[in-house]
MMTF fields as JSON, N, C-alpha, C and O atoms, coordinates in Angstrom:
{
  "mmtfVersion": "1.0.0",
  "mmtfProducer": "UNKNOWN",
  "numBonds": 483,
  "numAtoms": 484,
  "numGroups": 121,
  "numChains": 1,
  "numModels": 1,
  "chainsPerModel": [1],
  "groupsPerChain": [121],
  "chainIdList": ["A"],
  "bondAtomList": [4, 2, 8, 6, 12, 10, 16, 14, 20, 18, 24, 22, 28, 26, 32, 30, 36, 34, 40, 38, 44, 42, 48, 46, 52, 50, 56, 54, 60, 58, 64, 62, 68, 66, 72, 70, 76, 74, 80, 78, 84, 82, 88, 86, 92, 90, 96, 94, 100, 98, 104, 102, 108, 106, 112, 110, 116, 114, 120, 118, 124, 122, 128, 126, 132, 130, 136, 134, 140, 138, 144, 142, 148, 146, 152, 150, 156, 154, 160, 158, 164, 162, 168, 166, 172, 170, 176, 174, 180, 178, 184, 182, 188, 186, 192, 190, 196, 194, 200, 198, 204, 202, 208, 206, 212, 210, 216, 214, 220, 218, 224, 222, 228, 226, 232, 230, 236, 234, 240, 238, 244, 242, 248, 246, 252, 250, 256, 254, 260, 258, 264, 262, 268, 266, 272, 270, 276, 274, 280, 278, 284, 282, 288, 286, 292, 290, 296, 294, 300, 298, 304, 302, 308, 306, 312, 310, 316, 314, 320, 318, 324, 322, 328, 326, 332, 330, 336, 334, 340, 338, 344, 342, 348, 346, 352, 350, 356, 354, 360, 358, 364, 362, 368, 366, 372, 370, 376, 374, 380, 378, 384, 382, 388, 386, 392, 390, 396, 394, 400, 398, 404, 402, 408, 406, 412, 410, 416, 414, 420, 418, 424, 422, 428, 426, 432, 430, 436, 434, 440, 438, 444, 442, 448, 446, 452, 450, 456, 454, 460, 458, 464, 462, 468, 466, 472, 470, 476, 474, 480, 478],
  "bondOrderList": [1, 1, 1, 1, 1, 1, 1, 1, 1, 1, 1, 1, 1, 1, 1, 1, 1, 1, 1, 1, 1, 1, 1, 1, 1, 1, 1, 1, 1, 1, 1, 1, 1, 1, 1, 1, 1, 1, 1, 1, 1, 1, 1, 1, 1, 1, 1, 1, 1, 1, 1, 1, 1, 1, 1, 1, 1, 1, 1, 1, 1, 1, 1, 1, 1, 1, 1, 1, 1, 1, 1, 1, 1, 1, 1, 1, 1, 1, 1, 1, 1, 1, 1, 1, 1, 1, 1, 1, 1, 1, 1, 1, 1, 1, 1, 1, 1, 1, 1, 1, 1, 1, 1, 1, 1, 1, 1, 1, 1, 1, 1, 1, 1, 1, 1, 1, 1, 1, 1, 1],
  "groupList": [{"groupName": "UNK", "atomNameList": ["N", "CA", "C", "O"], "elementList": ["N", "C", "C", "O"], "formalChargeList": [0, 0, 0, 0], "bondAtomList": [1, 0, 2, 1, 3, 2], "bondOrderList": [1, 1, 2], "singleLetterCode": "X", "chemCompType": "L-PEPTIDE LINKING"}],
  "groupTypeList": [0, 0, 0, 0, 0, 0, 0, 0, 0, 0, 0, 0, 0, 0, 0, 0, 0, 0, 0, 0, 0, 0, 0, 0, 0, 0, 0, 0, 0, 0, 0, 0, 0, 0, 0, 0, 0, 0, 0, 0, 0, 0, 0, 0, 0, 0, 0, 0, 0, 0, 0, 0, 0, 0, 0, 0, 0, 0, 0, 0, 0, 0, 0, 0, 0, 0, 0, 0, 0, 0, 0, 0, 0, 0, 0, 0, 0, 0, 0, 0, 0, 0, 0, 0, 0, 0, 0, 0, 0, 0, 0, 0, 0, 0, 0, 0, 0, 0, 0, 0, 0, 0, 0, 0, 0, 0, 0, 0, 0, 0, 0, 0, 0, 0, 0, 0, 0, 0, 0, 0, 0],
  "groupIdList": [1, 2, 3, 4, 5, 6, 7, 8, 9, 10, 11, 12, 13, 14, 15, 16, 17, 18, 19, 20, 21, 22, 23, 24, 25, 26, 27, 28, 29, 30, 31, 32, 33, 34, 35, 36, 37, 38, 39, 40, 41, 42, 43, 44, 45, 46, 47, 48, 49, 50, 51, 52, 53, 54, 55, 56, 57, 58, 59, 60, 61, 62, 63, 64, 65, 66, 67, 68, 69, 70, 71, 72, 73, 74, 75, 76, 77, 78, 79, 80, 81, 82, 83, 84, 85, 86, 87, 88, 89, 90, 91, 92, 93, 94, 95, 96, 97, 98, 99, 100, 101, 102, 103, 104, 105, 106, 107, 108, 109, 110, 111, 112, 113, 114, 115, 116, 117, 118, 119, 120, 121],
  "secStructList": [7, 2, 2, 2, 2, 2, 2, 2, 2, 2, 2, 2, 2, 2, 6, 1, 7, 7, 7, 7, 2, 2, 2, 2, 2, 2, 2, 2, 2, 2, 6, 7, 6, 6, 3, 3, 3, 3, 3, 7, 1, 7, 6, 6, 4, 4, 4, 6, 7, 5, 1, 6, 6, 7, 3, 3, 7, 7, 4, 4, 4, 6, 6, 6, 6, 4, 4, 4, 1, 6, 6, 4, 4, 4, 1, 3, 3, 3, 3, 7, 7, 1, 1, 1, 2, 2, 2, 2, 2, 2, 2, 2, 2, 2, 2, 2, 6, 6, 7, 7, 7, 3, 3, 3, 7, 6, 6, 2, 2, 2, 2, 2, 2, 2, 6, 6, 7, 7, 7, 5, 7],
  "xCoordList": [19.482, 19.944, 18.814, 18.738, 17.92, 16.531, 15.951, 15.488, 15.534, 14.845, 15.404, 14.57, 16.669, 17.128, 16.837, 16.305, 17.436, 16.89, 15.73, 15.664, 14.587, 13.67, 13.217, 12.907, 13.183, 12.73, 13.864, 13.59, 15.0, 15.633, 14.625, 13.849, 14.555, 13.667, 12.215, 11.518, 11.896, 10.337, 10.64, 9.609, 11.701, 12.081, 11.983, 11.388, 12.778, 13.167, 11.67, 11.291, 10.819, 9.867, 9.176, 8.8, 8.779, 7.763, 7.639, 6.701, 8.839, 9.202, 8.8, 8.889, 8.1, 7.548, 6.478, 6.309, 5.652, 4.946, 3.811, 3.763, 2.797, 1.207, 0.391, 0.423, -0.385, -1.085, -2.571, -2.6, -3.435, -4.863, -5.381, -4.91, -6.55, -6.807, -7.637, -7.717, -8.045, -8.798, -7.547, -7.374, -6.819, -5.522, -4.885, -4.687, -4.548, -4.393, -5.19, -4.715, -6.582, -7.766, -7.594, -7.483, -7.588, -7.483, -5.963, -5.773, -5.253, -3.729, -3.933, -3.612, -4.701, -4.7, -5.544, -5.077, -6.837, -7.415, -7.052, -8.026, -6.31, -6.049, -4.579, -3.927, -4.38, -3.089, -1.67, -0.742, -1.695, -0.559, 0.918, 1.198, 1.538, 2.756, 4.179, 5.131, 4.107, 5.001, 4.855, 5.458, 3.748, 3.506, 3.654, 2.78, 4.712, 4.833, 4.108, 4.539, 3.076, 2.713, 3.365, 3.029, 4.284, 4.541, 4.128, 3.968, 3.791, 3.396, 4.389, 5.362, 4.28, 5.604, 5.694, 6.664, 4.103, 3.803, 4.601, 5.609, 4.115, 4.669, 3.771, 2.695, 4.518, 3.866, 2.489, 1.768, 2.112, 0.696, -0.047, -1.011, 0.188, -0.645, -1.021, -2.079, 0.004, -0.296, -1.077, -1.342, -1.332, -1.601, -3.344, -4.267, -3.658, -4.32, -5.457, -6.669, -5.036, -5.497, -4.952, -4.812, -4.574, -3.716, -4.684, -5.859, -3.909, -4.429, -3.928, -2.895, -4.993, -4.798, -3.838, -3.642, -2.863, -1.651, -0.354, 0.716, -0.413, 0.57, 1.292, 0.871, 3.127, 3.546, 4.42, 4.636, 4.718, 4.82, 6.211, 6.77, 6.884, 8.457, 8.678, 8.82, 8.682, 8.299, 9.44, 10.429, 9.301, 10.446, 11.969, 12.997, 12.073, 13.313, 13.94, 15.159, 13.163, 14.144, 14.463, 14.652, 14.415, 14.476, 16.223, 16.808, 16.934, 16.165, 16.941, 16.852, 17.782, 17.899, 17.204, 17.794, 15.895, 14.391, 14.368, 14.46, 14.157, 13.457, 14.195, 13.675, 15.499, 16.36, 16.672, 17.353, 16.206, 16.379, 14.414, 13.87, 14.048, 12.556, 13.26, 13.954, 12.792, 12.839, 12.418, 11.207, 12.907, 12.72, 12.419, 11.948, 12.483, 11.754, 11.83, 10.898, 13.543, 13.964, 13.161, 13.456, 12.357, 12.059, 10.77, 10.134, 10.038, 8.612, 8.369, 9.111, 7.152, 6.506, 6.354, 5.502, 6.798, 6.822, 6.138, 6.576, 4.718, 3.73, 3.844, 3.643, 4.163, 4.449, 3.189, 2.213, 3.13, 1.808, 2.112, 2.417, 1.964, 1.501, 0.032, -1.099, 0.255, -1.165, -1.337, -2.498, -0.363, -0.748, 0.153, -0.321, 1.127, 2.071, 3.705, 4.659, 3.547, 4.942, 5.925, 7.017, 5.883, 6.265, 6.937, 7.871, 5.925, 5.969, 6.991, 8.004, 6.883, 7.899, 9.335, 10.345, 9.149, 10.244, 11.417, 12.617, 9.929, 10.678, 11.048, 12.097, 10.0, 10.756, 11.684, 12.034, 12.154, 13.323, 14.571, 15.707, 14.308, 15.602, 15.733, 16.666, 14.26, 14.659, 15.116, 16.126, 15.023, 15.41, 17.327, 18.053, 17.631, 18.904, 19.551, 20.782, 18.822, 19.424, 19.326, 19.428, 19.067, 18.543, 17.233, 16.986, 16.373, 15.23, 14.52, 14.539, 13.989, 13.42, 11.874, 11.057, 11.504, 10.156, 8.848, 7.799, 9.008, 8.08, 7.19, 7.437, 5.73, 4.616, 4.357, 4.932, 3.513, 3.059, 1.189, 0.524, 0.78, -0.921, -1.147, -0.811, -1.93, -2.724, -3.612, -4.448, -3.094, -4.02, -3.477, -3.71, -2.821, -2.398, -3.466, -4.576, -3.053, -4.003, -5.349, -6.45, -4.772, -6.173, -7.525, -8.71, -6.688, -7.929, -8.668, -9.821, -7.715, -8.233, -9.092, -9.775, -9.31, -10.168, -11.441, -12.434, -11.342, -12.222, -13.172, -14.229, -12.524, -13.258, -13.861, -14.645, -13.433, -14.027, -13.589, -14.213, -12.423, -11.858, -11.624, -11.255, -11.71, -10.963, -9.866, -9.171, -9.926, -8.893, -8.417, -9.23, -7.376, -7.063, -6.608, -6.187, -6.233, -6.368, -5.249, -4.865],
  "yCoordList": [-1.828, -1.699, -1.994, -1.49, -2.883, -3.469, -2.632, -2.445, -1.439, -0.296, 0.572, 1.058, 0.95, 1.75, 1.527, 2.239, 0.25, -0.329, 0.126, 0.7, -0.22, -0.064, 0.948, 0.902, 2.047, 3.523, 4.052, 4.924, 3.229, 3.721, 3.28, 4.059, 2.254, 2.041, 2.443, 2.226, 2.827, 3.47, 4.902, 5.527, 5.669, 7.104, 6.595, 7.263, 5.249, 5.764, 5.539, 6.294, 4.265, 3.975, 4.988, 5.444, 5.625, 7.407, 8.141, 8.869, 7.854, 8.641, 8.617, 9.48, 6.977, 6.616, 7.611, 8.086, 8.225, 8.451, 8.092, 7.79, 8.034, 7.235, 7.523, 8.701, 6.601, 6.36, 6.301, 5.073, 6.54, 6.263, 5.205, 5.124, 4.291, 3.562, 4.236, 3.875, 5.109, 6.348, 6.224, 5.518, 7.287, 7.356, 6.401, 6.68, 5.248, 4.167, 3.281, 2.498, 3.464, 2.561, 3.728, 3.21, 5.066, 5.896, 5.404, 5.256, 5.293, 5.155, 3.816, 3.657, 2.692, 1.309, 1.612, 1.171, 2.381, 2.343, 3.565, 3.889, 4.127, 4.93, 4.13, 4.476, 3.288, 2.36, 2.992, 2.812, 3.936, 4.859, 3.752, 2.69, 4.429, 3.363, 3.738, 2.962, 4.809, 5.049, 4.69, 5.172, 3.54, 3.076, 1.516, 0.899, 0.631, -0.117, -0.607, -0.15, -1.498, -2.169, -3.164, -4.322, -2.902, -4.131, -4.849, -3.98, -6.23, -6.679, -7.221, -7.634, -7.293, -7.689, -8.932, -9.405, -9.471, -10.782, -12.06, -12.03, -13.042, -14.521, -14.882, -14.364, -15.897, -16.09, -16.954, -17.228, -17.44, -17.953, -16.939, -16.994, -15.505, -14.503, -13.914, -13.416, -14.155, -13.055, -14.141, -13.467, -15.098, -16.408, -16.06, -16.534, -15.51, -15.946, -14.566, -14.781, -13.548, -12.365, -10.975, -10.729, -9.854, -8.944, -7.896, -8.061, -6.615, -5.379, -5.854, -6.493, -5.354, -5.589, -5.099, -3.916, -5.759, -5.359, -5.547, -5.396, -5.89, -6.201, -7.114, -8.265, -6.672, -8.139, -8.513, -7.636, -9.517, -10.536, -10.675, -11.401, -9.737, -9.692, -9.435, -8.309, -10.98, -11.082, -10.01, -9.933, -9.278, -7.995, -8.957, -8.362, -10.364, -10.667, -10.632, -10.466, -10.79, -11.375, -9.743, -9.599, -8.813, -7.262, -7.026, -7.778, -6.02, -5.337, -6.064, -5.45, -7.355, -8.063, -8.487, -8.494, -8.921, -9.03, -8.137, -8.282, -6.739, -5.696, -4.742, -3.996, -4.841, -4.315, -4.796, -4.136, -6.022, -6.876, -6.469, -7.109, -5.697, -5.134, -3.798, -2.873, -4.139, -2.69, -1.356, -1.209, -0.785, 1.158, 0.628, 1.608, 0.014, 0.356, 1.625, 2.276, 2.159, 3.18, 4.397, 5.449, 4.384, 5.277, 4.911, 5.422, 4.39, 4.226, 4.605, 4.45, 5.114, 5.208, 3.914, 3.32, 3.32, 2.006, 2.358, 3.119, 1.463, 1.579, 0.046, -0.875, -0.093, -1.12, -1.543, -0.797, -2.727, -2.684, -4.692, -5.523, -4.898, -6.02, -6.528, -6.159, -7.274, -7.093, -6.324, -6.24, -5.627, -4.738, -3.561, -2.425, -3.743, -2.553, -2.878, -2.445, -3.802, -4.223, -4.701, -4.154, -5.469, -5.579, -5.106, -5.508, -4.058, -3.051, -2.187, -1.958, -1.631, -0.853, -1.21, -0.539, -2.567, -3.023, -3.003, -2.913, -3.168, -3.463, -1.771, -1.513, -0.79, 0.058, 0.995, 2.024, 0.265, 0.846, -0.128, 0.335, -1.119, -1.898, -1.03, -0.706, -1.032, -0.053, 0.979, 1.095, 2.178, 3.065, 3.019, 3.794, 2.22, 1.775, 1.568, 1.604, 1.293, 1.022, 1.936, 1.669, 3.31, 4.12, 4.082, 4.972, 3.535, 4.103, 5.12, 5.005, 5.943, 7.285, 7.105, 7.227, 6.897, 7.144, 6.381, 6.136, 6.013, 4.75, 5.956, 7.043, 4.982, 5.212, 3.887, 2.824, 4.068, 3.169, 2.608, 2.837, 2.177, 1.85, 1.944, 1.36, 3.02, 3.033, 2.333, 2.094, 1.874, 0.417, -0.91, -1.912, -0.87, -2.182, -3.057, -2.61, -4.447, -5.616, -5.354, -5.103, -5.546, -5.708, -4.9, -5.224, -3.459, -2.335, -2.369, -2.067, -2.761, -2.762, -3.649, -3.322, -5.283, -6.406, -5.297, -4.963, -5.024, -4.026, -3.542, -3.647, -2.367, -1.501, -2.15, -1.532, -3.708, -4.515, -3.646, -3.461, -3.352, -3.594, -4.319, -5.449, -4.06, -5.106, -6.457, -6.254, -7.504, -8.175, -9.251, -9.668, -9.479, -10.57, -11.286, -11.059, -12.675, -14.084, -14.685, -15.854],
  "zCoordList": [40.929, 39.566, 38.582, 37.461, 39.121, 37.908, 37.832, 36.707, 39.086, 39.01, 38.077, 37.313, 37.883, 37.311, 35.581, 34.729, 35.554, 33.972, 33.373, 32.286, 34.305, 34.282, 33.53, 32.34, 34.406, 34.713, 33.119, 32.294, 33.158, 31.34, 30.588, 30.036, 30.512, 29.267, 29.272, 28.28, 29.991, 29.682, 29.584, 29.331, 29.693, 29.499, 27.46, 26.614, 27.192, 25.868, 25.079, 24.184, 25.612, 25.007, 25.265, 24.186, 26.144, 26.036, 24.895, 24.568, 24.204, 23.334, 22.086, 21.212, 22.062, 20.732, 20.447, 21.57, 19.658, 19.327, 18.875, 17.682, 19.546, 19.5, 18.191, 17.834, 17.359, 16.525, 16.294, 16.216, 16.176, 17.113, 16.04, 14.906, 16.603, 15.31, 13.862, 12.688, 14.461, 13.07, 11.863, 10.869, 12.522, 11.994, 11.089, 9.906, 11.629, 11.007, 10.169, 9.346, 10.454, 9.459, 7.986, 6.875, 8.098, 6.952, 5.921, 4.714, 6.944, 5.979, 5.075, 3.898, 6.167, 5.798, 4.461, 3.41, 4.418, 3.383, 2.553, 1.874, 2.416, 1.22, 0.618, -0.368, 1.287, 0.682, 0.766, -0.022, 2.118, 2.211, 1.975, 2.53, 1.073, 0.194, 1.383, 1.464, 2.082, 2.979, 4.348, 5.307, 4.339, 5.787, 5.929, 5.32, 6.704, 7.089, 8.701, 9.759, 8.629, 9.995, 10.524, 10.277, 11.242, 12.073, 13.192, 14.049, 13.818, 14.639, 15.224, 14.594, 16.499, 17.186, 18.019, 18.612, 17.897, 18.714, 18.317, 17.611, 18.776, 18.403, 16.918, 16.622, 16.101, 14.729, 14.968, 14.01, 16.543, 16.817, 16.796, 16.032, 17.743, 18.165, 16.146, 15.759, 15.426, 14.703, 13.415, 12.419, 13.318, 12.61, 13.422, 12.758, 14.376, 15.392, 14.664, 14.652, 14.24, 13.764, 14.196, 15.394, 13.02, 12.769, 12.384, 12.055, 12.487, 11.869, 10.248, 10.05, 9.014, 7.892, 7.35, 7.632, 6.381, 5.913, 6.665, 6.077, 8.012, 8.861, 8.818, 8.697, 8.95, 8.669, 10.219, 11.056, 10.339, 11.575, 11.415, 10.593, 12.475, 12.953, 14.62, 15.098, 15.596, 16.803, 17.138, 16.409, 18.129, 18.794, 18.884, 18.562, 19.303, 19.551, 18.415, 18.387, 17.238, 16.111, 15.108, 13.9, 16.132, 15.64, 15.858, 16.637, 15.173, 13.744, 12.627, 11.564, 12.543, 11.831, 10.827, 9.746, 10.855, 9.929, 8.86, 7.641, 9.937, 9.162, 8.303, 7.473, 8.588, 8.064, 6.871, 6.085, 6.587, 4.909, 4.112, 3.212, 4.593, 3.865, 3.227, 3.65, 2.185, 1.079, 1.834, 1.999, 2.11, 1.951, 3.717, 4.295, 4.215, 5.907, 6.356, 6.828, 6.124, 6.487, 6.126, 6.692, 5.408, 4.183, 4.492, 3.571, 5.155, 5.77, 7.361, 8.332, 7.259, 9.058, 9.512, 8.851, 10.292, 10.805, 12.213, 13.077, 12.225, 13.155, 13.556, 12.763, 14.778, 16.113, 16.691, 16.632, 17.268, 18.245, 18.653, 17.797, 19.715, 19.807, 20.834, 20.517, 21.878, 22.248, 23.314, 23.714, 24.002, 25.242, 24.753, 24.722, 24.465, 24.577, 24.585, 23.939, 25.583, 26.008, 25.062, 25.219, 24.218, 23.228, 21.662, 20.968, 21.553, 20.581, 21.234, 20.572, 22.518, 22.717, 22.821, 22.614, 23.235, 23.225, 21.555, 21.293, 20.72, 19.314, 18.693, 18.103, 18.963, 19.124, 19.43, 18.853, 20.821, 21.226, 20.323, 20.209, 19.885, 19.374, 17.226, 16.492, 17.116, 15.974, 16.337, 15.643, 17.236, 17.503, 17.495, 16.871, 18.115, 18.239, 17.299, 17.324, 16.216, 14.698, 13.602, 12.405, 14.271, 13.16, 12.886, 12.073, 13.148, 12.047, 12.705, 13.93, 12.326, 13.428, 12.987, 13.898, 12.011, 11.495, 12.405, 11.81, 13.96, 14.35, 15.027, 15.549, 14.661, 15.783, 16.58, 16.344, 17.452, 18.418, 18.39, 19.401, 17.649, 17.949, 19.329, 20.359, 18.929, 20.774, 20.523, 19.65, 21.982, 22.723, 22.426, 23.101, 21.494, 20.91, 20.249, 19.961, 19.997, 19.453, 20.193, 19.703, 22.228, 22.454, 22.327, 22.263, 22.315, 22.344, 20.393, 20.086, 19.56, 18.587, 18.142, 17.171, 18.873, 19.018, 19.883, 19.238, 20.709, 21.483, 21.396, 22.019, 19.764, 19.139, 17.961, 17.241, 17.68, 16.444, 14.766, 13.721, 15.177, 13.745, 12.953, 13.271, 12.026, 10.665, 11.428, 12.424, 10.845, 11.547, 10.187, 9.363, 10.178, 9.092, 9.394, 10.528, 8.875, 9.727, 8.481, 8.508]
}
């Protein structure tokens, strides 16, 4: 039965749609007003350093949080925590609630420490 779970939820998380960090450093700096970053880590990991502009809503405490932010619905909501696992997780629980607009940061936190992006603290 765990297999089965399993193999569901990575059918739904597939589905997210990937982000590259190009992609995302352009939106971050043209100040795209229809883009929400969310991080999905613990408030240490994200205290610890974030993609810029990102705000800190750990996946458990989803979509209760995010659902009290102005327009979410009405924004691209880009996910990521430090591997993957996480983010998808938080996007399958937005998914569940309606919001359709999510991408996924490829690579997550760690690949973006990696490539030595921007980081804010």
């Amino acid at each position: 039965m765990a297999c089965v779970l399993a193999l569901s939820f990575n059918v739904l998380a597939a589905d997210t749609p990937k982000i590259d960090q190009a992609a995302l450093n352009k939106r971050i700096a043209d100040e795209d007003a229809t883009l929400l970053i969310l991080d999905a880590r613990t408030p240490e990991e994200f205290a610890a350093g974030h993609v810029p502009g990102a705000i800190n809503i750990p996946y458990t405490y989803l979509p209760a949080s995010i659902s009290s932010l102005p327009d979410a619905a009405n924004k691209d909501i880009v996910v990521y925590c430090e591997t993957g696992v996480r983010a998808e997780r938080a996007a399958s629980r937005l998914k569940e609630n309606g919001f359709t607009r999510l991408l996924h940061l490829d690579g997550d936190m760690k690949a973006w420490r990696e490539k030595q992006q921007s980081v804010e603290k």
